[in-house]
One Martini backbone bead per residue (centre of mass of N, CA, C, O) as a GRO file, in nm:
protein
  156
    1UNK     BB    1   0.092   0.038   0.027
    2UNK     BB    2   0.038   0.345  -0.083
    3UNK     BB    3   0.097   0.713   0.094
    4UNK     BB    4   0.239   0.918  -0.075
    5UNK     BB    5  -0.080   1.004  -0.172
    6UNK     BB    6  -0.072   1.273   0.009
    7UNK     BB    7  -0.141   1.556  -0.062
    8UNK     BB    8  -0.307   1.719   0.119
    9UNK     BB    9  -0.127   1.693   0.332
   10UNK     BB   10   0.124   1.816   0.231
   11UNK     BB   11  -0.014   2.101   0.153
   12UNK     BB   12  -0.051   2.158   0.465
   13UNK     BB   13   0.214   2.141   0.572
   14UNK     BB   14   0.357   2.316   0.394
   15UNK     BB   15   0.184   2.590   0.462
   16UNK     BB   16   0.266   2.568   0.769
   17UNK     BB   17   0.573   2.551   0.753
   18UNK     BB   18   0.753   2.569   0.563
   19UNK     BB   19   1.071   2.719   0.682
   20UNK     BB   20   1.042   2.748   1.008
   21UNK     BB   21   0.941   2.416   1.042
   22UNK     BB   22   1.037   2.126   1.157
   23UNK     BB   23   0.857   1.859   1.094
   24UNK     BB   24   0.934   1.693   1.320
   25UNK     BB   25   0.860   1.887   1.527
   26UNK     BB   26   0.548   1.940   1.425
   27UNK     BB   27   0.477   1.627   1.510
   28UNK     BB   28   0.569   1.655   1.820
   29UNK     BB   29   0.379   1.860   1.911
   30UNK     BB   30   0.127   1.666   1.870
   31UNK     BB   31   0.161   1.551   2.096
   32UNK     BB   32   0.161   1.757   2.282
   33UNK     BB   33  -0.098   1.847   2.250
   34UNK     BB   34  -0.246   1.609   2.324
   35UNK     BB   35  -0.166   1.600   2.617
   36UNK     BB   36  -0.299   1.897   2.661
   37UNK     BB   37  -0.613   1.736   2.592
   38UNK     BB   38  -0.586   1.589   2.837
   39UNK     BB   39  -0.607   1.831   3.051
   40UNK     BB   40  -0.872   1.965   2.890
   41UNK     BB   41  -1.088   1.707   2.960
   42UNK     BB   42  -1.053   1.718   3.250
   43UNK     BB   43  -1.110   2.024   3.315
   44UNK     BB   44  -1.371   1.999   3.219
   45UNK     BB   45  -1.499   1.811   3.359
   46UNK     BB   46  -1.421   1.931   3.640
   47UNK     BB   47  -1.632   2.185   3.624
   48UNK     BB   48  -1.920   2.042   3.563
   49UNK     BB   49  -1.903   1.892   3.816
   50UNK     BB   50  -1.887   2.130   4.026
   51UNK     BB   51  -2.220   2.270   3.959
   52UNK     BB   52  -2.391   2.078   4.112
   53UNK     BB   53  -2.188   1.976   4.412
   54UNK     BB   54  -2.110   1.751   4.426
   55UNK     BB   55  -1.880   1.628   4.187
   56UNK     BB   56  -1.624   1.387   4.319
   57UNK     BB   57  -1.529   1.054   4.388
   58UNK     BB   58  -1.214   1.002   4.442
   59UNK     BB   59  -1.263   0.678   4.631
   60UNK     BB   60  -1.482   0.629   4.374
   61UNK     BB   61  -1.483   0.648   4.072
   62UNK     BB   62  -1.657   0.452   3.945
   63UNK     BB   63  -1.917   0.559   4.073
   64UNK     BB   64  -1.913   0.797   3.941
   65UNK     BB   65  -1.923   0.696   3.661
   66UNK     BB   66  -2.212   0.544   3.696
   67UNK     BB   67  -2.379   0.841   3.810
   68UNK     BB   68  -2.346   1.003   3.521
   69UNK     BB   69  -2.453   0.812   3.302
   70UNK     BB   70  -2.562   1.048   3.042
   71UNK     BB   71  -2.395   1.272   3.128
   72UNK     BB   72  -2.214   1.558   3.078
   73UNK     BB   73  -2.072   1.456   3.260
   74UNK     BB   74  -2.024   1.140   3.162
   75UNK     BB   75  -1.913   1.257   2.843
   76UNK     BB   76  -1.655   1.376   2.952
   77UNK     BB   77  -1.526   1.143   3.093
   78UNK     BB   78  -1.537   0.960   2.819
   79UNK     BB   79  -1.363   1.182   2.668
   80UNK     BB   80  -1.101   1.141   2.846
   81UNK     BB   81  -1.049   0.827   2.831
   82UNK     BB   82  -1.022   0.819   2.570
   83UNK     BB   83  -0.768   0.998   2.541
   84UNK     BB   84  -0.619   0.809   2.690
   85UNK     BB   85  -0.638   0.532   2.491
   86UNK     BB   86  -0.529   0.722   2.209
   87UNK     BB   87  -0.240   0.786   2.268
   88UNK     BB   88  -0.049   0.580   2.257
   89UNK     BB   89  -0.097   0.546   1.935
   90UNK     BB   90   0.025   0.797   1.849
   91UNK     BB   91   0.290   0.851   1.993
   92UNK     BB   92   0.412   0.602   1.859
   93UNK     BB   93   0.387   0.685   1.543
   94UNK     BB   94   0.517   0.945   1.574
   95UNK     BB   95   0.802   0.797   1.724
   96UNK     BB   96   0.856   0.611   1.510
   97UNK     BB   97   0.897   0.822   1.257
   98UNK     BB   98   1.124   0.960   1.392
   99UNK     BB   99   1.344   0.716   1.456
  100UNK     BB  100   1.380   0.631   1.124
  101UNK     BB  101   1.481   0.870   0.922
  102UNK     BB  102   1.308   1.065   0.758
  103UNK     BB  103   1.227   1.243   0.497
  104UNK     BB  104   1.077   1.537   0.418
  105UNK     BB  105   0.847   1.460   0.306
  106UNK     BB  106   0.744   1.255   0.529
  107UNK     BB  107   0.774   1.465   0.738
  108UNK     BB  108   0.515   1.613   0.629
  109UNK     BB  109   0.326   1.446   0.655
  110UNK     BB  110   0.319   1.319   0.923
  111UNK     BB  111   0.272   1.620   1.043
  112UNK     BB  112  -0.022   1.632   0.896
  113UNK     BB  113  -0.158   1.358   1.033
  114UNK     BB  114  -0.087   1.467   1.332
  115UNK     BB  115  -0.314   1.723   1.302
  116UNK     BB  116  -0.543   1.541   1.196
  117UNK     BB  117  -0.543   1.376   1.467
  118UNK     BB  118  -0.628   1.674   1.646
  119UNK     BB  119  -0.901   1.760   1.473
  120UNK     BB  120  -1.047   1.475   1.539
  121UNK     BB  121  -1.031   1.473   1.859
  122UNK     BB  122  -1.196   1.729   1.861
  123UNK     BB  123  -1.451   1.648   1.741
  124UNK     BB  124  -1.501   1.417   1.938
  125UNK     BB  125  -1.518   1.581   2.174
  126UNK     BB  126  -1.778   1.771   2.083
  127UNK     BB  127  -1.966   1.555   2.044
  128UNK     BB  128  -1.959   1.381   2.300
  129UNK     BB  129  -2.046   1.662   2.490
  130UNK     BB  130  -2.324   1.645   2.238
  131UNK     BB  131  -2.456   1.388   2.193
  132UNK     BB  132  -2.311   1.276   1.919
  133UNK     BB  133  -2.250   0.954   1.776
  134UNK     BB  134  -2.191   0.953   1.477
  135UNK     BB  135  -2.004   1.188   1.473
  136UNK     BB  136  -1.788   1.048   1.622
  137UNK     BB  137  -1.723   0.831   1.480
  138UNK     BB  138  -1.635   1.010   1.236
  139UNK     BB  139  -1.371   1.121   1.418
  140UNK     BB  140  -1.238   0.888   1.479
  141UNK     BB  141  -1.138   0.710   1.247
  142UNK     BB  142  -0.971   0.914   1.113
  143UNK     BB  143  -0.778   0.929   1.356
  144UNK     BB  144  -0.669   0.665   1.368
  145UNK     BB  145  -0.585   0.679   1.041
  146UNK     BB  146  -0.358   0.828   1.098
  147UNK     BB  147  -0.204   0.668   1.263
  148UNK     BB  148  -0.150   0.436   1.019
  149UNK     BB  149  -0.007   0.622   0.844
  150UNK     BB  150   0.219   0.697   0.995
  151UNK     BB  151   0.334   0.377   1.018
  152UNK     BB  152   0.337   0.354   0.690
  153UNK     BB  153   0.581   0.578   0.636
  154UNK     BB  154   0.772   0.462   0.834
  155UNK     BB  155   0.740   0.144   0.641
  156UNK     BB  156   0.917   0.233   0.350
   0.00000   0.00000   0.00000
């Protein structure tokens, strides 16, 4: 399977790039990105927590979980955890990628799919925030598949 024909992906990130930033860097900020999105899911939750009065059990999260279910405060709670799940998969295909020694146009991909794969997980959790379930399954799949470009543009 050919990757590197993802034109559109490429001239998104060099349009981003330019001159002024190394591609792998690039990239690699978008972990950091991540990183960033997964404490502001949390402190999402946390806030809308504390609206109600309740809170959260912290000495029994399972059950704050059970009793939110299904409210605002159970989806950004699951959209939390979703995030802390994807992570991972990002997190490998990025580092793998920087790993290999890519030349720049690949480094370009990399870097565009990365930001891609930022952008469908923004779309997911306001999806999921907002208690739309078919739209975030669109948004969740293609985010994902950016994991796998990212993992076999390292891989050619």
């Amino acid at each position: 399977m050919q990757t590197s024909g993802l034109p559109i992906a490429q001239a998104l990130a060099a349009s981003v790039v330019g001159k002024a930033l190394d591609p792998s860097k690039l990239a690699l900020s978008a972990v950091l990105a991540s990183m960033v999105m997964h404490l502001g899911t949390f402190y999402t939750f946390l806030a809308v927590a504390s609206l109600d009065g309740k809170g959260i059990d912290n000495a029994n999260p399972r059950e704050t979980q059970r009793a939110v279910s299904g409210s605002l405060k159970g989806r950004l709670l699951a959209a939390h955890q979703n995030q802390a799940e994807s992570f991972p998969y990002f997190a490998a295909a990025v580092l793998g990628a920087a790993s290999v020694g890519l030349n720049e146009s690949a480094q370009t991909s990399v870097a565009a799919l990365a930001w891609l794969h930022i952008c469908f997980r923004i779309g997911y959790w306001l999806f999921y925030a907002a208690d739309v379930p078919n739209m975030r399954t669109a948004m969740f799949v293609p985010g994902f598949q950016c994991c796998v470009f990212i993992l076999l543009e390292a891989l050619k």
